[in-house]
VEXDREN-2710 file (C-alpha; in Angstrom, 1 decimal):
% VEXDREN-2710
k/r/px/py/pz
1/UNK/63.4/20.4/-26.8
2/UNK/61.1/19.2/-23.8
3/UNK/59.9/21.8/-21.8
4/UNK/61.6/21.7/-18.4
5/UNK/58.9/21.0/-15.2
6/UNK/61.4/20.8/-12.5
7/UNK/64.6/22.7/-11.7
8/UNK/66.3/21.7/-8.6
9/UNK/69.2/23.3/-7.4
10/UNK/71.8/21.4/-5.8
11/UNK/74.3/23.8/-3.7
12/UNK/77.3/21.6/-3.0
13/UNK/80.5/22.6/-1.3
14/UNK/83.4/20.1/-0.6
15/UNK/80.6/17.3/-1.3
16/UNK/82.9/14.7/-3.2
17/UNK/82.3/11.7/-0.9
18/UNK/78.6/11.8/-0.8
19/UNK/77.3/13.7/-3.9
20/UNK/77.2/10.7/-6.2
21/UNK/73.8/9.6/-3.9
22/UNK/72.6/12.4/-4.2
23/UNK/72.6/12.8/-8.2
24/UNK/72.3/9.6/-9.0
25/UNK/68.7/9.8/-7.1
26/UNK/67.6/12.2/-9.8
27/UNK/68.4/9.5/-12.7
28/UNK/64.7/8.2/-12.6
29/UNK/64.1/5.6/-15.8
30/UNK/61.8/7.2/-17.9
31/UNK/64.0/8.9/-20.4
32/UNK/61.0/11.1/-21.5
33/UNK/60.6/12.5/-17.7
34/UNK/64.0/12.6/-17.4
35/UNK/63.7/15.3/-20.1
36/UNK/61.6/17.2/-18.3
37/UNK/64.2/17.4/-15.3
38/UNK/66.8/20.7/-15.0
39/UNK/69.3/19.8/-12.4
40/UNK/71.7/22.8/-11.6
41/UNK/74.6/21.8/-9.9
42/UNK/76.0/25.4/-8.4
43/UNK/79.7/24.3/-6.8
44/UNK/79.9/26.7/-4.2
45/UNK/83.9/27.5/-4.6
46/UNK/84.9/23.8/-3.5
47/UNK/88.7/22.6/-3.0
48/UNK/88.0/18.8/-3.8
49/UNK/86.5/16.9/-6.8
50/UNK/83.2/18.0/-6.3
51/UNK/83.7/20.2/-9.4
52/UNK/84.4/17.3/-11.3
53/UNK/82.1/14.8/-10.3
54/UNK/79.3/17.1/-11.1
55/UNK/81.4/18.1/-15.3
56/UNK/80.9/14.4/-15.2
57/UNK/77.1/14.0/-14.9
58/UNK/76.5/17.5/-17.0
59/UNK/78.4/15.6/-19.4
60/UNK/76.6/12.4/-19.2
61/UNK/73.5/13.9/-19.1
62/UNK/73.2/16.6/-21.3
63/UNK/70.6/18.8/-21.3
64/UNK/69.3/17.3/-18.2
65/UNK/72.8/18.5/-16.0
66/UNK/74.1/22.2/-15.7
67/UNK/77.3/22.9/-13.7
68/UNK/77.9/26.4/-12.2
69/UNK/81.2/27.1/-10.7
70/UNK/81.4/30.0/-8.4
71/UNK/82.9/31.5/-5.4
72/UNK/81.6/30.0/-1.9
73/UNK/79.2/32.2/-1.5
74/UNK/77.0/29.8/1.1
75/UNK/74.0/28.1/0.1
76/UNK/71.4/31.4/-0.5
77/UNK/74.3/32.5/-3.1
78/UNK/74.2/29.5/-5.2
79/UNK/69.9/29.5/-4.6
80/UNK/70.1/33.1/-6.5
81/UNK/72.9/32.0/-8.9
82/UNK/70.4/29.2/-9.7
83/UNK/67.3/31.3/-9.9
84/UNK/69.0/33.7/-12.7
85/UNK/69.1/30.7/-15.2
86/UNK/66.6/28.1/-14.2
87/UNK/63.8/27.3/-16.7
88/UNK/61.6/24.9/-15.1
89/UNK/57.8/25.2/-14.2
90/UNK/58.6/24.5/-10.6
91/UNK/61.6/24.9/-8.9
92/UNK/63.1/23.2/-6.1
93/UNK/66.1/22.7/-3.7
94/UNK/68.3/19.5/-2.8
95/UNK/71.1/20.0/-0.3
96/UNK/74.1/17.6/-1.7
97/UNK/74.2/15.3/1.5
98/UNK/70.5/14.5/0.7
99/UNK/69.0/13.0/-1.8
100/UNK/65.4/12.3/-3.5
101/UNK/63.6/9.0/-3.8
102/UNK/63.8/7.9/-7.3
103/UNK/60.8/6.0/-7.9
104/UNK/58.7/8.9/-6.2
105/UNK/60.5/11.6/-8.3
106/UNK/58.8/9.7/-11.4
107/UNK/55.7/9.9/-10.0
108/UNK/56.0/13.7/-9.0
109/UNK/56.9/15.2/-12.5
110/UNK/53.7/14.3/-14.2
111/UNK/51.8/15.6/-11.1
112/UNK/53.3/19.0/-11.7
113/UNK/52.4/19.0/-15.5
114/UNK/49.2/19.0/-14.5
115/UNK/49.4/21.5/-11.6
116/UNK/49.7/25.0/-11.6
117/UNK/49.4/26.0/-7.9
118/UNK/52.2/28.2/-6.4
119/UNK/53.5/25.6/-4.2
120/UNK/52.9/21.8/-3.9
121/UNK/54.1/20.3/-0.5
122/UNK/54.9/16.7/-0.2
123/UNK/55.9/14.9/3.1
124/UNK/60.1/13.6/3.9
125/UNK/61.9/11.9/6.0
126/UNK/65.0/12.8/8.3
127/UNK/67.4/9.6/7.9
128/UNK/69.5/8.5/10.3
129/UNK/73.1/6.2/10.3
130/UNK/71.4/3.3/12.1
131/UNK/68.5/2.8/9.7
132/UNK/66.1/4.5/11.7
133/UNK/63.9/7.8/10.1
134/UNK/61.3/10.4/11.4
135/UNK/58.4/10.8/9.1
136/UNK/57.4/14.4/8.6
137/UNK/53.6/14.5/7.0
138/UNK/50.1/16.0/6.9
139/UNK/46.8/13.9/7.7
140/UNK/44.4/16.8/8.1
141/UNK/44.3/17.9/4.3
142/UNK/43.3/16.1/1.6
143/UNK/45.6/15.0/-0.6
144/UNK/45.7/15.8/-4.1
145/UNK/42.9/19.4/-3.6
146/UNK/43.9/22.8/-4.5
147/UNK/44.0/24.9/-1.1
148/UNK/43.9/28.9/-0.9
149/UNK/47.2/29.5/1.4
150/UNK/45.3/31.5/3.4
151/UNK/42.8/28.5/4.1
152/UNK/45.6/25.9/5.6
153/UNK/45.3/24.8/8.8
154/UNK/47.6/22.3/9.8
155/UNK/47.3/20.9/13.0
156/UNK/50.0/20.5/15.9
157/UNK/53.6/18.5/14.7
158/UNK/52.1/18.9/10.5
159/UNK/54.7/21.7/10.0
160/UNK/57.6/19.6/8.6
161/UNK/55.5/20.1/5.2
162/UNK/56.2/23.6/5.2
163/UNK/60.0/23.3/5.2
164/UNK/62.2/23.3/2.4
165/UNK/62.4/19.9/2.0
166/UNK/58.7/19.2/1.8
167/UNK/57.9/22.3/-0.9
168/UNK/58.2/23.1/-4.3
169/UNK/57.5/26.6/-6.0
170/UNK/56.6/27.8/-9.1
171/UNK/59.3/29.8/-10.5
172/UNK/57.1/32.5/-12.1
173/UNK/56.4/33.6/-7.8
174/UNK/59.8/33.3/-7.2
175/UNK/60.5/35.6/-9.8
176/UNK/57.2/37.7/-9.7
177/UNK/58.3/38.5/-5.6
178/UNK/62.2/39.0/-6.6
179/UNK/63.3/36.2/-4.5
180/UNK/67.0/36.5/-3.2
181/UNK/68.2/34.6/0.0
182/UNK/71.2/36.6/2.2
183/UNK/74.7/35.2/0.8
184/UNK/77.4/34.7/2.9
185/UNK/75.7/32.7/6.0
186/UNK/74.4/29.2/6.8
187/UNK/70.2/28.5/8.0
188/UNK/69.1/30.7/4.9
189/UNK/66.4/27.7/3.7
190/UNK/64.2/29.3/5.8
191/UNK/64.3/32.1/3.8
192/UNK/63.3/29.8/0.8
193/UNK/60.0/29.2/2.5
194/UNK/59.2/32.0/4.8
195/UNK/59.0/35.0/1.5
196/UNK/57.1/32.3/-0.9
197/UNK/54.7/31.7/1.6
198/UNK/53.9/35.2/2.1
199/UNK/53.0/35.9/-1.6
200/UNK/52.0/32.4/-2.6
201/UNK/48.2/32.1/-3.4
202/UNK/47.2/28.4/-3.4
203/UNK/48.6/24.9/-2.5
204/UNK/48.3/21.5/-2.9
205/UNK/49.4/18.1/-0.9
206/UNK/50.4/14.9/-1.9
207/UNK/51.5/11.9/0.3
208/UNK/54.5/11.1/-1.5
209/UNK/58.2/10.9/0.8
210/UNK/60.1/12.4/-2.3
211/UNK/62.8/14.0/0.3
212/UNK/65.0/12.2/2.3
213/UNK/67.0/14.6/4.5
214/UNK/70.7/12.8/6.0
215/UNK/71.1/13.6/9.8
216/UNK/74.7/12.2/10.6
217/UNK/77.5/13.8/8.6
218/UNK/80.2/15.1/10.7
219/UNK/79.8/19.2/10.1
220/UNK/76.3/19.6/9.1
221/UNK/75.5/23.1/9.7
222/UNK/72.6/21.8/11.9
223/UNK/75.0/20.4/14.5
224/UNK/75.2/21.8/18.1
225/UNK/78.5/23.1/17.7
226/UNK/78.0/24.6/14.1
227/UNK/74.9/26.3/15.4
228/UNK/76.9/27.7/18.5
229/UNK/79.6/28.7/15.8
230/UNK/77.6/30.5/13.8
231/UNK/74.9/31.8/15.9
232/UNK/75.5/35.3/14.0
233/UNK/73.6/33.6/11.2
234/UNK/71.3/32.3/12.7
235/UNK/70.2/35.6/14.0
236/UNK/70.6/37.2/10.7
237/UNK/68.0/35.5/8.8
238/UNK/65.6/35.3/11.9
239/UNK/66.0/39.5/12.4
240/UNK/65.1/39.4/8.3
241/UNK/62.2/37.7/8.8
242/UNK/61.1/39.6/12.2
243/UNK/61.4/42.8/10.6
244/UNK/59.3/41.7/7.5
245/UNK/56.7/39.7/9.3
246/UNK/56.5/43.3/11.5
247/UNK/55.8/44.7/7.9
248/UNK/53.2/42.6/6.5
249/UNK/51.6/41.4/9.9
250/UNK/48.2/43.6/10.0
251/UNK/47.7/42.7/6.2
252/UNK/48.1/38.6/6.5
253/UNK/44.9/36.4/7.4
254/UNK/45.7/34.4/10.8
255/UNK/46.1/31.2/9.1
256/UNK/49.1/32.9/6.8
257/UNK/50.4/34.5/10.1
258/UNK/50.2/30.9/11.7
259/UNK/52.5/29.3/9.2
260/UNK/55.1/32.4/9.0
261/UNK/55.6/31.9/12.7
262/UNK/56.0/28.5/12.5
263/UNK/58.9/29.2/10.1
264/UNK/60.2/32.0/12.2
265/UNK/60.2/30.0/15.0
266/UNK/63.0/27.7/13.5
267/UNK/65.6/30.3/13.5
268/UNK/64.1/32.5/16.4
269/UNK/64.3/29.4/18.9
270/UNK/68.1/28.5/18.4
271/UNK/68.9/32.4/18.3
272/UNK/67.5/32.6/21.6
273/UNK/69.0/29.5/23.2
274/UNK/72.8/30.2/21.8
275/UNK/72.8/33.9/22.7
276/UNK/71.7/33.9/26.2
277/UNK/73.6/30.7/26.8
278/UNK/76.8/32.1/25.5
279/UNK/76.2/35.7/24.4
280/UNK/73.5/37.7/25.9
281/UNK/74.7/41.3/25.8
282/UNK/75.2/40.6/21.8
283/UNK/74.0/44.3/20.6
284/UNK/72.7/42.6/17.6
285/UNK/70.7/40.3/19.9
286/UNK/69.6/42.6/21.9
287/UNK/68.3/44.6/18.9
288/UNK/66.0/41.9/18.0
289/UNK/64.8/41.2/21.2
290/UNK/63.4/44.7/21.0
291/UNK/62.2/43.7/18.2
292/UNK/60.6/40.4/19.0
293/UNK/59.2/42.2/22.8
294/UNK/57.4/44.8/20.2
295/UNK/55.1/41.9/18.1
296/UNK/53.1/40.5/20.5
297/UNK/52.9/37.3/18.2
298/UNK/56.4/36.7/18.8
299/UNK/56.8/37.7/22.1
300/UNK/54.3/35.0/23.0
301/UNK/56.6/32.4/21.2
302/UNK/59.9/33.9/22.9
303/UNK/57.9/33.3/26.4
304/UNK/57.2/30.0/25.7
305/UNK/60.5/29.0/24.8
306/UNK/61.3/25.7/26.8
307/UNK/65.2/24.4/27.7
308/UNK/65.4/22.0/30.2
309/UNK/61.9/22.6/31.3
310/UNK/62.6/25.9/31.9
311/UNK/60.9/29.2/29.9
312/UNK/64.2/30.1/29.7
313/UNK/63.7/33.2/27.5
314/UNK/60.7/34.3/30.0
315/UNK/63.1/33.9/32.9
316/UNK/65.7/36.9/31.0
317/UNK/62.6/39.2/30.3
318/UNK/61.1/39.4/33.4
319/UNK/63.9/38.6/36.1
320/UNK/67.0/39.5/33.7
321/UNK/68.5/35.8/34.6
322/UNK/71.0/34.3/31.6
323/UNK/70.1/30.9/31.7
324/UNK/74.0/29.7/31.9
325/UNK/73.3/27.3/34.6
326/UNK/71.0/25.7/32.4
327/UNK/74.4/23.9/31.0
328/UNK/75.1/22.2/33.9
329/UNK/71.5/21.0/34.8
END
């Protein structure tokens, strides 16, 4: 049996119309490589034929597809469902409404045989419905040279290649730092990057687009109204990472610092803009406002916060005005 160099986890939930794309990106044409590919498909408690269409590729593909079939848990559940069983040398995540790009997923497992840094980041695209797509890369590294974490300095707008669908981590640091994600709740792919990062030790780039990340489908979690909806979670995984970022903070270099920040400012930014919009005497909220006004590093985010032109969250702190009119500007 081939040794396994990539696992990647696909959480699906109710994903029947769209998950053939995604799966069928991972059937790349070298039947060796192919070998070397785990695919987990965790069903997260779905009420269609998701559960079937993925038995139907595990049974196609054996060896190459495992099913698990579980309660919905939300997408960190099936992560750590995954995590328990996965073999591969690296391990990575594919949301079901995505998908890779095949040709560059042929290229990308015999780059990480030959690999053995923590994390490898590679650059992807946000797709849109009328053919358009938003690159997300890195020009100021070289491509292809082992990096010390704590020696990255990405410049302004370069952050999309520390997001979960520009990285892949060795499994061994997932499961040497105990890696769980909160179950439960939606935004929890930061989480996949944000405790990684702290522990990982090196790094390497290449300027390969193997992710391509779907923005259209009616009821992506990332949608206005879903964030609104579920504003509770987003402020879940952004008080997780506050309070261990307060933790760690005096013992990371500044470049490590930088790029946690950037990470919690992905959570931390909607958090901000749904609860005082909608909810700004939240106790939880408030909670990690105290929290946030206690680490000067992210204060100086929060105060920098921009909505309409206006420092919205600067506004509340110093004048105690809830930026409601804001919605009719």
């Amino acid at each position: 049996m081939n040794q396994k160099i990539l696992t990647i986890v696909v959480p699906v939930y109710n994903m029947e119309d769209c998950l053939n794309r995604c799966l069928d990106s991972l059937l790349i044409s070298s039947q060796e490589l192919m070998q070397m590919l785990e695919v987990i498909v965790v069903n997260d408690g779905s009420t269609d034929g998701t559960s079937a269409l993925a038995h139907s590729y595990e049974a196609r593909f054996p060896g190459v597809f495992f099913v698990i079939d579980k309660e919905n848990g939300n997408s960190g559940s099936c992560i750590n469902a995954a995590l328990e069983v996965a073999t591969g040398k690296y391990f990575r995540q594919l949301d079901a409404d995505d998908w890779l790009d095949t040709k560059v997923l042929e290229q990308f497992i015999p780059l990480l045989m030959e690999r053995e840094e923590d994390c490898v980041s590679t650059p992807h695209k946000n797709v849109y419905d009328d053919g358009g797509f938003t690159l997300y890369d890195a020009h100021s590294v070289v491509f292809g040279r082992q990096y010390l974490v704590d020696d990255v300095h990405l410049q302004s707008g370069e952050g999309g290649v520390l997001t979960m669908h520009s990285l892949t981590f060795r499994l061994d640091l997932l499961r040497r730092i105990g890696h769980r994600q909160q179950e439960n709740i939606q935004y929890t792919d930061i989480e996949q990057c944000y405790f990684p990062l702290t522990a990982a030790r090196d790094i390497v780039f290449y300027n390969i687009c193997l992710y391509q990340y779907y923005h259209g489908r009616e009821g992506q979690a990332v949608s206005p109204g879903n964030v609104r909806r579920n504003r509770s979670h987003m402020l879940r995984v952004t008080q997780r990472l506050a309070d261990d970022y307060a933790a760690r903070q005096t013992t990371l270099s500044a470049n490590r610092r930088r790029i946690l920040k950037r990470l919690i400012l992905l959570t931390m930014y909607p958090a901000y803009v749904y609860y005082l919009l909608y909810d700004a005497n939240e106790p939880d909220f408030l909670k990690l406002d105290r929290q946030v006004t206690s680490l000067p590093d992210l204060n100086n985010m929060a105060e920098g916060f921009q909505l309409k032109g206006m420092p919205f969250a600067k506004l509340w702190h110093d004048h105690g005005l809830v930026p409601q009119f804001l919605l009719y500007v």
